[in-house]
PQR file with spaces between the fields and no chain letter, atoms N, CA, C, O and H, PARSE charges and radii, in Angstrom:
ATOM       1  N    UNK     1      -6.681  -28.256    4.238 -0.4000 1.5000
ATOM       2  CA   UNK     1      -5.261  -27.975    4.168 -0.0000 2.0000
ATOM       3  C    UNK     1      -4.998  -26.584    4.760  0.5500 1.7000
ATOM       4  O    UNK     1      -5.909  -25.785    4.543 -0.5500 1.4000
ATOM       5  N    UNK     2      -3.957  -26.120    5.457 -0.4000 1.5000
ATOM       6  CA   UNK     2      -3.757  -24.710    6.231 -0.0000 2.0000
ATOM       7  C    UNK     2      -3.397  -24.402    5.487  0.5500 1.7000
ATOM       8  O    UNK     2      -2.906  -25.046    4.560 -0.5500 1.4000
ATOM       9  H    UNK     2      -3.217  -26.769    5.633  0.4000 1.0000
ATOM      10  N    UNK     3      -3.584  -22.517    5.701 -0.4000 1.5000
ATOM      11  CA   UNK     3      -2.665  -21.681    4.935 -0.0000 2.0000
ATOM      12  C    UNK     3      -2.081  -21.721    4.520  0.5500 1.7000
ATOM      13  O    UNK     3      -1.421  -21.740    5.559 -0.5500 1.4000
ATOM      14  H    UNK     3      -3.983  -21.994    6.454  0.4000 1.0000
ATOM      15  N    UNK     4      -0.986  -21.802    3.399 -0.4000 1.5000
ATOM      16  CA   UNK     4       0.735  -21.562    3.020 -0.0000 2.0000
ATOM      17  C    UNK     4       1.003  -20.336    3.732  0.5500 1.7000
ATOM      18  O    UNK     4      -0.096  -19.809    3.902 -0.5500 1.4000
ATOM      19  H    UNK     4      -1.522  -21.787    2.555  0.4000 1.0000
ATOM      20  N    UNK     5       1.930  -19.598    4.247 -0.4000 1.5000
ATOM      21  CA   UNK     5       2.061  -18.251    4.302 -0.0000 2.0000
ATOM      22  C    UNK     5       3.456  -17.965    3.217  0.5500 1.7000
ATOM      23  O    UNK     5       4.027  -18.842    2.569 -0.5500 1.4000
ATOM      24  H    UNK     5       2.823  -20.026    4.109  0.4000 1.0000
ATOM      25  N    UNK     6       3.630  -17.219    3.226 -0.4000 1.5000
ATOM      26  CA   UNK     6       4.724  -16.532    1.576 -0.0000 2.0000
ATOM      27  C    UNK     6       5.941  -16.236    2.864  0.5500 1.7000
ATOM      28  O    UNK     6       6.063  -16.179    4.088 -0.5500 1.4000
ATOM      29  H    UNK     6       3.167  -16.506    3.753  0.4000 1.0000
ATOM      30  N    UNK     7       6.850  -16.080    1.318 -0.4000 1.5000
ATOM      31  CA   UNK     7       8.275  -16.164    2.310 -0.0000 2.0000
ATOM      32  C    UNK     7       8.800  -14.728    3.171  0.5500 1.7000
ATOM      33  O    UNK     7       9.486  -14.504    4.169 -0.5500 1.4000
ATOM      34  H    UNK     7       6.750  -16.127    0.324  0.4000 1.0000
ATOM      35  N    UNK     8       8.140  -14.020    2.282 -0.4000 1.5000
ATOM      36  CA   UNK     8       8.265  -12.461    2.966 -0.0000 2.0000
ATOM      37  C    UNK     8       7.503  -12.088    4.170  0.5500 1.7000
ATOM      38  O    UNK     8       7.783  -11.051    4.773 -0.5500 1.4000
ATOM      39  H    UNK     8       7.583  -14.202    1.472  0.4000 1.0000
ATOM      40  N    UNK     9       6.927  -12.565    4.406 -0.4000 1.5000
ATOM      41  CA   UNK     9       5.785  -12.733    5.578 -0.0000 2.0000
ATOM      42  C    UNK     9       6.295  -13.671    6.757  0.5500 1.7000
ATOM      43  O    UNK     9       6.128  -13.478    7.962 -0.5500 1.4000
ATOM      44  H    UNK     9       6.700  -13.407    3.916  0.4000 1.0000
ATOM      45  N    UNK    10       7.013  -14.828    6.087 -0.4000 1.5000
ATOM      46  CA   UNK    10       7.858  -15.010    7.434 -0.0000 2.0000
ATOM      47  C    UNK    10       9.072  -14.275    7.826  0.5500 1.7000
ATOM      48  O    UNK    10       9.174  -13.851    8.977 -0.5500 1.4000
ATOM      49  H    UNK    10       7.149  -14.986    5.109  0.4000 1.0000
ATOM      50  N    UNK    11      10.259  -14.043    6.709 -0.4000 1.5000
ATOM      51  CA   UNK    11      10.570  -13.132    7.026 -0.0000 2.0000
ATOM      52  C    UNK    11      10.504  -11.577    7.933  0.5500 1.7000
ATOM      53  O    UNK    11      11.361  -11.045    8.638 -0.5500 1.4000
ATOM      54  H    UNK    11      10.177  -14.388    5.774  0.4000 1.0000
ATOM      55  N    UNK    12       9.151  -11.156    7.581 -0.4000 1.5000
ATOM      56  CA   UNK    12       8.811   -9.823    8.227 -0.0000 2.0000
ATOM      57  C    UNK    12       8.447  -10.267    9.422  0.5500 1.7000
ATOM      58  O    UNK    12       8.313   -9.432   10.317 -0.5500 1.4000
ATOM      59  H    UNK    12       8.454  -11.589    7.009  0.4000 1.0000
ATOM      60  N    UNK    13       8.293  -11.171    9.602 -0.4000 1.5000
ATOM      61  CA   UNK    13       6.980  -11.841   11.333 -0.0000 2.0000
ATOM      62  C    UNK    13       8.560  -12.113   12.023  0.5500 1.7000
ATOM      63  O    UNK    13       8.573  -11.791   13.211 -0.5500 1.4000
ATOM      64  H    UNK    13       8.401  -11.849    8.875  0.4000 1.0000
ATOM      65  N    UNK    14      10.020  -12.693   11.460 -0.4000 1.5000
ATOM      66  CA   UNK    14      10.826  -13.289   12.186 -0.0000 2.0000
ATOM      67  C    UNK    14      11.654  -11.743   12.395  0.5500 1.7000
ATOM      68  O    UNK    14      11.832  -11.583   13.602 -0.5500 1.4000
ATOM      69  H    UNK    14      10.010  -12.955   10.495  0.4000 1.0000
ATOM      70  N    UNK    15      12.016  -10.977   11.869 -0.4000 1.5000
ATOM      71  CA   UNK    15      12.134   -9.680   12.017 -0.0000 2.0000
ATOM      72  C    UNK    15      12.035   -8.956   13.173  0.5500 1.7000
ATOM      73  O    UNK    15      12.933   -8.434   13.832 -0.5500 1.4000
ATOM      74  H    UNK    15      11.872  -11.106   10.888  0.4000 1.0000
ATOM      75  N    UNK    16      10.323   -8.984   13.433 -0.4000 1.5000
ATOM      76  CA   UNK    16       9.892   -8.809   14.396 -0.0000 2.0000
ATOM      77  C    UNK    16      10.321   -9.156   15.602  0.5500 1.7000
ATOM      78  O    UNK    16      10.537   -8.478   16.606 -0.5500 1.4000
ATOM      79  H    UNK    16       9.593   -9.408   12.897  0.4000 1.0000
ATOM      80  N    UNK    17      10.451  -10.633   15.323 -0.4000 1.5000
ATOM      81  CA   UNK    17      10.879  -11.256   16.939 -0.0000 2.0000
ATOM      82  C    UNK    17      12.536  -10.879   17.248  0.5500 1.7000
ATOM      83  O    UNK    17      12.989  -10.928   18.392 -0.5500 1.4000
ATOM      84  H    UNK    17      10.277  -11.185   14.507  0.4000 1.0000
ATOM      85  N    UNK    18      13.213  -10.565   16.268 -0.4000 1.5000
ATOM      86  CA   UNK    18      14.554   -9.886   16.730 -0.0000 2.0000
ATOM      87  C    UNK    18      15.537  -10.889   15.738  0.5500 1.7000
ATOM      88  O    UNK    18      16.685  -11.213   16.043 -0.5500 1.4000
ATOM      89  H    UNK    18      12.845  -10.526   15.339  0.4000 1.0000
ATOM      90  N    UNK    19      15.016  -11.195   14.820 -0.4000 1.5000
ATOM      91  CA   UNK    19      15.851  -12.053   14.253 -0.0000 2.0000
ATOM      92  C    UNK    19      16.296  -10.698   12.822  0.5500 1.7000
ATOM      93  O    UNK    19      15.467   -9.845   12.504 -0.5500 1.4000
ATOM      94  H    UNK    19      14.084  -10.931   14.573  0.4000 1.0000
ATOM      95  N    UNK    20      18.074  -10.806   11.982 -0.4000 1.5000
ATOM      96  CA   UNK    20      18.495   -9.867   11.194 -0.0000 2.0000
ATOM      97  C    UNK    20      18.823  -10.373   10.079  0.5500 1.7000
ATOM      98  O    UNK    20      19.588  -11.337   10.089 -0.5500 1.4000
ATOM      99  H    UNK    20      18.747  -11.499   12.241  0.4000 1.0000
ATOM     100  N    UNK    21      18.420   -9.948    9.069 -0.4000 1.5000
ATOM     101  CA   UNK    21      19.205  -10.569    7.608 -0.0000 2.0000
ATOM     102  C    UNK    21      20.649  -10.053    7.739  0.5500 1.7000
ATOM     103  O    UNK    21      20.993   -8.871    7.714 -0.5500 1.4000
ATOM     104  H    UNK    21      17.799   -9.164    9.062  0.4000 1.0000
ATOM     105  N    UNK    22      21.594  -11.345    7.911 -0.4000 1.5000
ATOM     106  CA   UNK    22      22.885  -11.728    7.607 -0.0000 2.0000
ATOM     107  C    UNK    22      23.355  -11.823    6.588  0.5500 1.7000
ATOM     108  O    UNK    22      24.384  -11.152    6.509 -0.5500 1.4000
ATOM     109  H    UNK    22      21.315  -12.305    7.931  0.4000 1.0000
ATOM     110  N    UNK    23      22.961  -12.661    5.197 -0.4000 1.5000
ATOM     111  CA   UNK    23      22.972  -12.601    3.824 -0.0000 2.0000
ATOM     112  C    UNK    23      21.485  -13.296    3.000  0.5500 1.7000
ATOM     113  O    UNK    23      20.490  -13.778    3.539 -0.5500 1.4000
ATOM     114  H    UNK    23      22.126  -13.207    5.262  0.4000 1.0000
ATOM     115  N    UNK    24      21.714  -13.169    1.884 -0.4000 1.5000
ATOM     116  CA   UNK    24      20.782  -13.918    0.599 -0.0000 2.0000
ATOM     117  C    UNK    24      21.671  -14.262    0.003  0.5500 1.7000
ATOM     118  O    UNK    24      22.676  -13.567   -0.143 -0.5500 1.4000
ATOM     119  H    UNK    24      22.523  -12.777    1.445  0.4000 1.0000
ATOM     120  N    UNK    25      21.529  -15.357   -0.461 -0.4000 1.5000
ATOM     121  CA   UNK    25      21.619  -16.148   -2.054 -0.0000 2.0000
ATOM     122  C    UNK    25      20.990  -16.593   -2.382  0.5500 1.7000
ATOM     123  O    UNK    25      20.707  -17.697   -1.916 -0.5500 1.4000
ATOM     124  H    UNK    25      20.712  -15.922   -0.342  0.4000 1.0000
ATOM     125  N    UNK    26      19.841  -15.665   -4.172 -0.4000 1.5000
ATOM     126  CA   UNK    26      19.070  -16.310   -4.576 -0.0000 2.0000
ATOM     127  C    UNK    26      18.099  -15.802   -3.602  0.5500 1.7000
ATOM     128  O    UNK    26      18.035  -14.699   -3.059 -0.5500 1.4000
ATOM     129  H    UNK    26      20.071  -14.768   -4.551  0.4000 1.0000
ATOM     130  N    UNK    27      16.994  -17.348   -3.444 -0.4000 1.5000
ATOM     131  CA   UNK    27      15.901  -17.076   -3.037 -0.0000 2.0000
ATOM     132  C    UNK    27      16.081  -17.431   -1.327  0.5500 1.7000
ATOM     133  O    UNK    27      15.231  -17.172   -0.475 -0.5500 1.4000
ATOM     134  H    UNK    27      17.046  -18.244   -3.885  0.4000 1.0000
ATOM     135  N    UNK    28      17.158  -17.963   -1.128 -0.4000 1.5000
ATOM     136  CA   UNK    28      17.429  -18.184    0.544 -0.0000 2.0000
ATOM     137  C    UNK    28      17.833  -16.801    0.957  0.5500 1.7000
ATOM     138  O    UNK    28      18.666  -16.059    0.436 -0.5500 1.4000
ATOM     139  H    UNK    28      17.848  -18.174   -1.820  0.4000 1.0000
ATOM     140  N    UNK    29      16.935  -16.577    2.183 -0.4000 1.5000
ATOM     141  CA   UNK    29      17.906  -15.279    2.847 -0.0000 2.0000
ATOM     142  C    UNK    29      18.136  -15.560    4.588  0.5500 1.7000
ATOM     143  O    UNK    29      17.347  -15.922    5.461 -0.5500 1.4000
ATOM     144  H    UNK    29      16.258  -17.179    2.607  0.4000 1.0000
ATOM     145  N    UNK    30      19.128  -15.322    4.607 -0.4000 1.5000
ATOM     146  CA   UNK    30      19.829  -16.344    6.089 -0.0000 2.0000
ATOM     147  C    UNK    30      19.084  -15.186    6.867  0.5500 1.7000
ATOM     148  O    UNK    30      18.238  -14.453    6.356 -0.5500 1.4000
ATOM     149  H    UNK    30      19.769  -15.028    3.898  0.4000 1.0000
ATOM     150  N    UNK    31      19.490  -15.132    8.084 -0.4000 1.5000
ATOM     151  CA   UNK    31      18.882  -14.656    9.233 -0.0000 2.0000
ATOM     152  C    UNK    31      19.334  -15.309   10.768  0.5500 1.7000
ATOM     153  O    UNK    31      19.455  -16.523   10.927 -0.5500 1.4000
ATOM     154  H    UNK    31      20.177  -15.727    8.500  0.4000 1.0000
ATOM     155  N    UNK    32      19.554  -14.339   11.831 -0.4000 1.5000
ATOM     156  CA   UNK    32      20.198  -14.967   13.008 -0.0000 2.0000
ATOM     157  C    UNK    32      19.901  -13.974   13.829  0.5500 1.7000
ATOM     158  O    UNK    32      19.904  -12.780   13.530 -0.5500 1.4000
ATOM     159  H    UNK    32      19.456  -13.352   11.701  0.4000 1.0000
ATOM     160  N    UNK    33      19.539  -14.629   15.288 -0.4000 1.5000
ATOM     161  CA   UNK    33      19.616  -13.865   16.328 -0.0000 2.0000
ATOM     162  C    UNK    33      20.243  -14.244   17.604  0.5500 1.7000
ATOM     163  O    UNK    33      20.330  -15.439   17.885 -0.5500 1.4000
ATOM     164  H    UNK    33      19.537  -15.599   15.531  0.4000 1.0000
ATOM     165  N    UNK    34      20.669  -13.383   18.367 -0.4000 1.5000
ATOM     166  CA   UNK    34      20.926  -14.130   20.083 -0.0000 2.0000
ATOM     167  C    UNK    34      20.342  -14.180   20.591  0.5500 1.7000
ATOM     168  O    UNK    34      19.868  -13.057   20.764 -0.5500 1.4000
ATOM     169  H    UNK    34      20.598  -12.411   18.140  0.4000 1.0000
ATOM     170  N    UNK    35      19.675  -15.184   21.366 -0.4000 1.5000
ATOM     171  CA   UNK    35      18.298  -15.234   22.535 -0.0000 2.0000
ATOM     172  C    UNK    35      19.033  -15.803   23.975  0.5500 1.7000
ATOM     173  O    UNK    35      19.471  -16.933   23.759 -0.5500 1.4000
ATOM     174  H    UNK    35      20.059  -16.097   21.226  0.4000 1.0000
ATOM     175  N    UNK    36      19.257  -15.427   25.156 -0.4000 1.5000
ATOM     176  CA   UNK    36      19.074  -16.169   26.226 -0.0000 2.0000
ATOM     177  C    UNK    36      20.499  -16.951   26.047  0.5500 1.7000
ATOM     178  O    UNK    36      20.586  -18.145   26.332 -0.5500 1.4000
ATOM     179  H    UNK    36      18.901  -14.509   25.331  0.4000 1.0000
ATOM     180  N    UNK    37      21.455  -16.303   25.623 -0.4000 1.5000
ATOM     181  CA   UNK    37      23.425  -16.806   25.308 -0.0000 2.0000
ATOM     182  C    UNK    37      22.984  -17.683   24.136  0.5500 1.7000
ATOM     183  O    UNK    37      23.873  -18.525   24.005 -0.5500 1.4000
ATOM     184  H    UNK    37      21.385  -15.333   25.391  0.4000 1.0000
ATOM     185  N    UNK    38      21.826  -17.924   23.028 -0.4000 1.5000
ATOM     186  CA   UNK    38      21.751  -19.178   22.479 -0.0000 2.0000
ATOM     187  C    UNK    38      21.725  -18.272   20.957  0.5500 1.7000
ATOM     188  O    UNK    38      20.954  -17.335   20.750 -0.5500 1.4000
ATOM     189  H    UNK    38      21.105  -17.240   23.134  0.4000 1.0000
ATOM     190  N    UNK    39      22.863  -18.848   19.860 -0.4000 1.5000
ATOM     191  CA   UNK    39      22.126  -18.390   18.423 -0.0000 2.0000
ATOM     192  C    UNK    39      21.284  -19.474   17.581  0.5500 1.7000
ATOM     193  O    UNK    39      21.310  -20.680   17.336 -0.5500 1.4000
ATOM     194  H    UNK    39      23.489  -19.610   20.029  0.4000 1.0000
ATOM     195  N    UNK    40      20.644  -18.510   17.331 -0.4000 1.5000
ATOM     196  CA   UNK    40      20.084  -19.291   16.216 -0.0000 2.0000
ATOM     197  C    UNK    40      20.041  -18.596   14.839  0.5500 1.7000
ATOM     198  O    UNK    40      19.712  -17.435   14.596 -0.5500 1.4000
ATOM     199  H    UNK    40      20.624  -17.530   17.530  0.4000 1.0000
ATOM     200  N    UNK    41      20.356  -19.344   14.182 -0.4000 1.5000
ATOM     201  CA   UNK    41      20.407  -19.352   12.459 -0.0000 2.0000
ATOM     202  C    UNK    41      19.488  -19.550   11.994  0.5500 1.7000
ATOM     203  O    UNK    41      18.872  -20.366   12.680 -0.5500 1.4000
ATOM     204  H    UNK    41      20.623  -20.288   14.379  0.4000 1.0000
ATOM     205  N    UNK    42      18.896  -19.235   11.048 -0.4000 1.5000
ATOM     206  CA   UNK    42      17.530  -19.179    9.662 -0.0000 2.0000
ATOM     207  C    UNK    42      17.931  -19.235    8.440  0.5500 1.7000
ATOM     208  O    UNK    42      18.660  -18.374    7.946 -0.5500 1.4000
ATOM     209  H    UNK    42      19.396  -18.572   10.491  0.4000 1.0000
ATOM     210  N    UNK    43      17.440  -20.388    7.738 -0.4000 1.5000
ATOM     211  CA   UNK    43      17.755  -20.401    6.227 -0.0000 2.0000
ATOM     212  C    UNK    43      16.057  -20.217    6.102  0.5500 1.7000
ATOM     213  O    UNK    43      15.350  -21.146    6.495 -0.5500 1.4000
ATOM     214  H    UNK    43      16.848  -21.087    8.140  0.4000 1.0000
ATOM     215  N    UNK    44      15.243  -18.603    5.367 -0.4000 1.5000
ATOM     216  CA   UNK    44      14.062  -18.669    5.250 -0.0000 2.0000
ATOM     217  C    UNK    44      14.222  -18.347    3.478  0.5500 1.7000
ATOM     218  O    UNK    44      14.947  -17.489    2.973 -0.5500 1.4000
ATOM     219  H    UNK    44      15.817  -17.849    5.047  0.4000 1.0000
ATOM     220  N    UNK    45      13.316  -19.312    2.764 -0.4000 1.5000
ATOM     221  CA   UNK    45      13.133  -19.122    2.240 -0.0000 2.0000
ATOM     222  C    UNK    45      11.972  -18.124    1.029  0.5500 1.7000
ATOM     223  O    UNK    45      10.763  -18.133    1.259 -0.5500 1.4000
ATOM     224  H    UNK    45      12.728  -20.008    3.174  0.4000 1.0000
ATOM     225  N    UNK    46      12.545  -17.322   -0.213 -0.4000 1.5000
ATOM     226  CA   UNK    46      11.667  -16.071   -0.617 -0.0000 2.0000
ATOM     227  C    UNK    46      10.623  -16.362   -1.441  0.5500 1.7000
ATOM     228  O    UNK    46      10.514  -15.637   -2.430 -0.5500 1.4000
ATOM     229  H    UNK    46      13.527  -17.315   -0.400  0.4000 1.0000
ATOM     230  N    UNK    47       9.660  -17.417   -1.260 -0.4000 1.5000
ATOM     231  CA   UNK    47       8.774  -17.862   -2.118 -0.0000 2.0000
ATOM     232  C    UNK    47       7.619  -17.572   -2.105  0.5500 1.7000
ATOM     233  O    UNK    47       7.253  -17.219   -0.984 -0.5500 1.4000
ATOM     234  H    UNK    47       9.748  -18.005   -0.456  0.4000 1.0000
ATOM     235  N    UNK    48       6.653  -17.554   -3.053 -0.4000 1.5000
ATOM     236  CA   UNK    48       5.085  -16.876   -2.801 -0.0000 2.0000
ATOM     237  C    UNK    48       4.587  -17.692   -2.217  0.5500 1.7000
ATOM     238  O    UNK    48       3.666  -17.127   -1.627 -0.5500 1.4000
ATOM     239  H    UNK    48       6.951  -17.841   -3.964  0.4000 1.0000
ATOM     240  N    UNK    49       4.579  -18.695   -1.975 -0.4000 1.5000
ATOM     241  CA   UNK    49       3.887  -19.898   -1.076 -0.0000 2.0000
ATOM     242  C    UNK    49       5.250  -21.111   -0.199  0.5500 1.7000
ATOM     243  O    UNK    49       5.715  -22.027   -0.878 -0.5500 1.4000
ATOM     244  H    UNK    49       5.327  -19.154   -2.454  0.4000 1.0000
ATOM     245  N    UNK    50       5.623  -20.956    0.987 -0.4000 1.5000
ATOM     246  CA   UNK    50       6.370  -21.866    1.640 -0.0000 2.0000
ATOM     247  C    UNK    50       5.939  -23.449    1.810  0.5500 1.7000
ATOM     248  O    UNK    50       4.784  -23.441    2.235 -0.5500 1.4000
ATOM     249  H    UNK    50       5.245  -20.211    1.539  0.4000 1.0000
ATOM     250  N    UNK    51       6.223  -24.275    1.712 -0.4000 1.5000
ATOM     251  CA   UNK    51       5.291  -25.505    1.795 -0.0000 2.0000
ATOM     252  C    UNK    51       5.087  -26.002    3.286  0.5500 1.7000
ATOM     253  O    UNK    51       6.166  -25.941    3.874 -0.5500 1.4000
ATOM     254  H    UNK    51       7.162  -24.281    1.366  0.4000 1.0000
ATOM     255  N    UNK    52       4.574  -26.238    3.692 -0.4000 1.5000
ATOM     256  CA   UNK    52       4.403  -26.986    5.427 -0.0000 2.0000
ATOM     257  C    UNK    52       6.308  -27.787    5.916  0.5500 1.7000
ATOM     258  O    UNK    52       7.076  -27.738    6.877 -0.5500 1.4000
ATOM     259  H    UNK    52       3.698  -26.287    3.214  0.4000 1.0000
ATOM     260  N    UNK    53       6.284  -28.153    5.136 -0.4000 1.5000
ATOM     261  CA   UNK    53       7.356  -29.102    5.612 -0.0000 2.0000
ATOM     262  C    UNK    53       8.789  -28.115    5.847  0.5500 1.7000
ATOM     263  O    UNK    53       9.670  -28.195    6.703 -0.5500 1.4000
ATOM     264  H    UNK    53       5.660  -28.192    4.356  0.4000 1.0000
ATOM     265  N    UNK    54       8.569  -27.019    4.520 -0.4000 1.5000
ATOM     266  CA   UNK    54       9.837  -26.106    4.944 -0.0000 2.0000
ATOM     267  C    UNK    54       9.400  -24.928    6.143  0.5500 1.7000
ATOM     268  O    UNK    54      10.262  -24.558    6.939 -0.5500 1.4000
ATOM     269  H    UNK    54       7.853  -26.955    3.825  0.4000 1.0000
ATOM     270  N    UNK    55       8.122  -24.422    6.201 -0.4000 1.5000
ATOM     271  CA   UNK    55       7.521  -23.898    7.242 -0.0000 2.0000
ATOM     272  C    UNK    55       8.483  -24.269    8.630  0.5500 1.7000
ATOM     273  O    UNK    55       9.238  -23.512    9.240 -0.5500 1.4000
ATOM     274  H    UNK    55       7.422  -24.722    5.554  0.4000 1.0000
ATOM     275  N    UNK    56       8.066  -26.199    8.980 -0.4000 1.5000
ATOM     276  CA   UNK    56       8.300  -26.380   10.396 -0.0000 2.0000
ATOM     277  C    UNK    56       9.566  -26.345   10.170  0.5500 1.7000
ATOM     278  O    UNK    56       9.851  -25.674   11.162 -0.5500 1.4000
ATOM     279  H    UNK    56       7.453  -26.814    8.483  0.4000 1.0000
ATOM     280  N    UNK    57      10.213  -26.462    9.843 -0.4000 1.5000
ATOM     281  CA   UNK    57      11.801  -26.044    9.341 -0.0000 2.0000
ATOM     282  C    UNK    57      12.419  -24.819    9.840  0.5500 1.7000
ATOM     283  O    UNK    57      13.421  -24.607   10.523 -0.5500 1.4000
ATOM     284  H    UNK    57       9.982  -27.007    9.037  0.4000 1.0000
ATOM     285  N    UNK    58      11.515  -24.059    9.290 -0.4000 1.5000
ATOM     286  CA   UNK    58      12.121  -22.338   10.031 -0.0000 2.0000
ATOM     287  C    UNK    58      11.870  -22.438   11.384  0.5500 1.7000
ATOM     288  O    UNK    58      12.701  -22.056   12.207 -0.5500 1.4000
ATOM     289  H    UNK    58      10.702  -24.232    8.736  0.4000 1.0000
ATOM     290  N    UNK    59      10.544  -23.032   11.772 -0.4000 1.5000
ATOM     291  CA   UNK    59       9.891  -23.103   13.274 -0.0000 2.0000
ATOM     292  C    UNK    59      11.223  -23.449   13.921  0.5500 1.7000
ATOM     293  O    UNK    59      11.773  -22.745   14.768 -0.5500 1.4000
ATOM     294  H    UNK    59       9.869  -23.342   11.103  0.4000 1.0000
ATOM     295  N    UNK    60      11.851  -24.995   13.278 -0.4000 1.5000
ATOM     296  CA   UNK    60      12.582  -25.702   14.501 -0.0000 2.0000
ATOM     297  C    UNK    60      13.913  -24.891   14.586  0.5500 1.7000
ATOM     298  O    UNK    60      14.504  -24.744   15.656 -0.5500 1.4000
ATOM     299  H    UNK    60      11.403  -25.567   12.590  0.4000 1.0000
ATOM     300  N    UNK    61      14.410  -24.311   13.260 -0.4000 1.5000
ATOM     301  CA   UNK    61      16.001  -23.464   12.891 -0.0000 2.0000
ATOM     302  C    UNK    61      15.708  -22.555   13.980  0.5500 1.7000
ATOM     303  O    UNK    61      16.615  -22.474   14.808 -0.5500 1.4000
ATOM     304  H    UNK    61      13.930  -24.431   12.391  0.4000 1.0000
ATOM     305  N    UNK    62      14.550  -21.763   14.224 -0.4000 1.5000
ATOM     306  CA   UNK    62      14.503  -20.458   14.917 -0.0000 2.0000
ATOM     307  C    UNK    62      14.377  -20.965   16.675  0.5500 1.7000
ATOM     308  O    UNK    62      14.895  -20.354   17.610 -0.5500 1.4000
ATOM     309  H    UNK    62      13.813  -21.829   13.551  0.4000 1.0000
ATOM     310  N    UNK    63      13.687  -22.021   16.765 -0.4000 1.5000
ATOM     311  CA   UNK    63      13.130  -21.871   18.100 -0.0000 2.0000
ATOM     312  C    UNK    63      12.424  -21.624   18.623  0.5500 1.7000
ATOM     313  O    UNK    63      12.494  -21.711   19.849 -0.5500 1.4000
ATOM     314  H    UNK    63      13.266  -22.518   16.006  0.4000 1.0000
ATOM     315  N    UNK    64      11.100  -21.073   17.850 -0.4000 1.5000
ATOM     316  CA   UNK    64       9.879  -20.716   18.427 -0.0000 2.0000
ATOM     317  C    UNK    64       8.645  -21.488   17.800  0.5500 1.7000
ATOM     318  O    UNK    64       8.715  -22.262   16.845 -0.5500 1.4000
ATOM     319  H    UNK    64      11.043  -21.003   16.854  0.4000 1.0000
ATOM     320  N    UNK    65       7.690  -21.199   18.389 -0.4000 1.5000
ATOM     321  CA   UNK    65       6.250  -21.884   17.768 -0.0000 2.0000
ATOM     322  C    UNK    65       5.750  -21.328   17.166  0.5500 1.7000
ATOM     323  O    UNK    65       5.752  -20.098   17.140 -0.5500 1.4000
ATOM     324  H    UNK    65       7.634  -20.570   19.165  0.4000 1.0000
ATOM     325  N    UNK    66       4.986  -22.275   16.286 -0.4000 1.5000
ATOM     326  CA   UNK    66       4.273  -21.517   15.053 -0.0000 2.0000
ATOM     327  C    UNK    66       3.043  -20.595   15.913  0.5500 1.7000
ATOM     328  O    UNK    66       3.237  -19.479   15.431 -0.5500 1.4000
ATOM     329  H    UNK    66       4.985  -23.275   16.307  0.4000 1.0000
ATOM     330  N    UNK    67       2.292  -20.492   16.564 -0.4000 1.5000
ATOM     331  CA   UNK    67       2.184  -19.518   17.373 -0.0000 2.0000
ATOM     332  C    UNK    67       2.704  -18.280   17.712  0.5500 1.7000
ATOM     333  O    UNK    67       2.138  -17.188   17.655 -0.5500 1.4000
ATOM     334  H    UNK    67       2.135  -21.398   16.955  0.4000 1.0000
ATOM     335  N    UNK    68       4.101  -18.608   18.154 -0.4000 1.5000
ATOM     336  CA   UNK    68       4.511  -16.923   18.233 -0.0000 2.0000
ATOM     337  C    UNK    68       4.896  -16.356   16.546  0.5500 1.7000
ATOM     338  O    UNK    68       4.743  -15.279   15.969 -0.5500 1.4000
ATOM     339  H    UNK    68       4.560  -19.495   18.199  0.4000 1.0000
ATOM     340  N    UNK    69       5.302  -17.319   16.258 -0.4000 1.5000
ATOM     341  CA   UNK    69       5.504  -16.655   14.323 -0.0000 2.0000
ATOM     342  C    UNK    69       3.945  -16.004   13.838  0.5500 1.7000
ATOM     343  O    UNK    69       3.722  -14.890   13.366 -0.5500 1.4000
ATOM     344  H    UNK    69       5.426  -18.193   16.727  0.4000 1.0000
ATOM     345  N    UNK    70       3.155  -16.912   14.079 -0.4000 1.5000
ATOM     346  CA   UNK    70       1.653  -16.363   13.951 -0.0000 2.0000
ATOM     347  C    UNK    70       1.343  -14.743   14.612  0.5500 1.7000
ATOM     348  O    UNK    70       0.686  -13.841   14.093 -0.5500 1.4000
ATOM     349  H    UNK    70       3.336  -17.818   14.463  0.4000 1.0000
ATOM     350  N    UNK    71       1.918  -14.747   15.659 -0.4000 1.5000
ATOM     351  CA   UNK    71       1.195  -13.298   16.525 -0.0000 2.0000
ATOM     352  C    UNK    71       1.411  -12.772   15.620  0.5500 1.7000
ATOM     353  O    UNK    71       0.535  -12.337   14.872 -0.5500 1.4000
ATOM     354  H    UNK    71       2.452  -15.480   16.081  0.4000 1.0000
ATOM     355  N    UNK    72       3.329  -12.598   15.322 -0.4000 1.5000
ATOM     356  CA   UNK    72       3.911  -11.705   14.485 -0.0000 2.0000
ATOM     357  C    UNK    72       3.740  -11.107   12.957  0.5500 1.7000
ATOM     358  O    UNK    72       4.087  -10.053   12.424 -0.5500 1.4000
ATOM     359  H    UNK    72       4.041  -12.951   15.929  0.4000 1.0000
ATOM     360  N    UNK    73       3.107  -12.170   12.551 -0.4000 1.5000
ATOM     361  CA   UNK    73       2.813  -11.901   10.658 -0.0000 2.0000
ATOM     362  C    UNK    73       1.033  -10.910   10.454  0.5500 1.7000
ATOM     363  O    UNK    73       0.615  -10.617    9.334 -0.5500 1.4000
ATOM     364  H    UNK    73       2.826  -13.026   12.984  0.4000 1.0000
């Protein structure tokens, strides 16, 4: 089974790539950036362990590969 990675860790890795906390509620904390005229929105969630399924979730909300999220964390 892969890693889990924690929610702060994606957070900090999506950060990186230029993405900004917009708001939180709770344990969701939104996030958005402009890339290339295109936004994208992030609902990442603040949990000690993310599950795979909400993982590819952020992958597909953001637009990038779990790869470049990887360089970043």
């Amino acid at each position: 089974m892969p890693k889990l990675h924690s929610g702060k860790k994606i957070v900090k890795a999506l950060k990186r790539i230029g993405f900004e906390t917009v708001s939180q509620k709770g344990s969701q904390i939104k996030m958005r950036r402009i890339f290339k005229g295109n936004v994208y929105t992030v609902i990442a969630p603040d949990h000690k362990e993310v599950a795979l399924g909400t993982f590819q979730s952020v992958l597909k909300q953001a637009g990038i590969t779990k790869e470049e999220l990887e360089e970043n964390i």
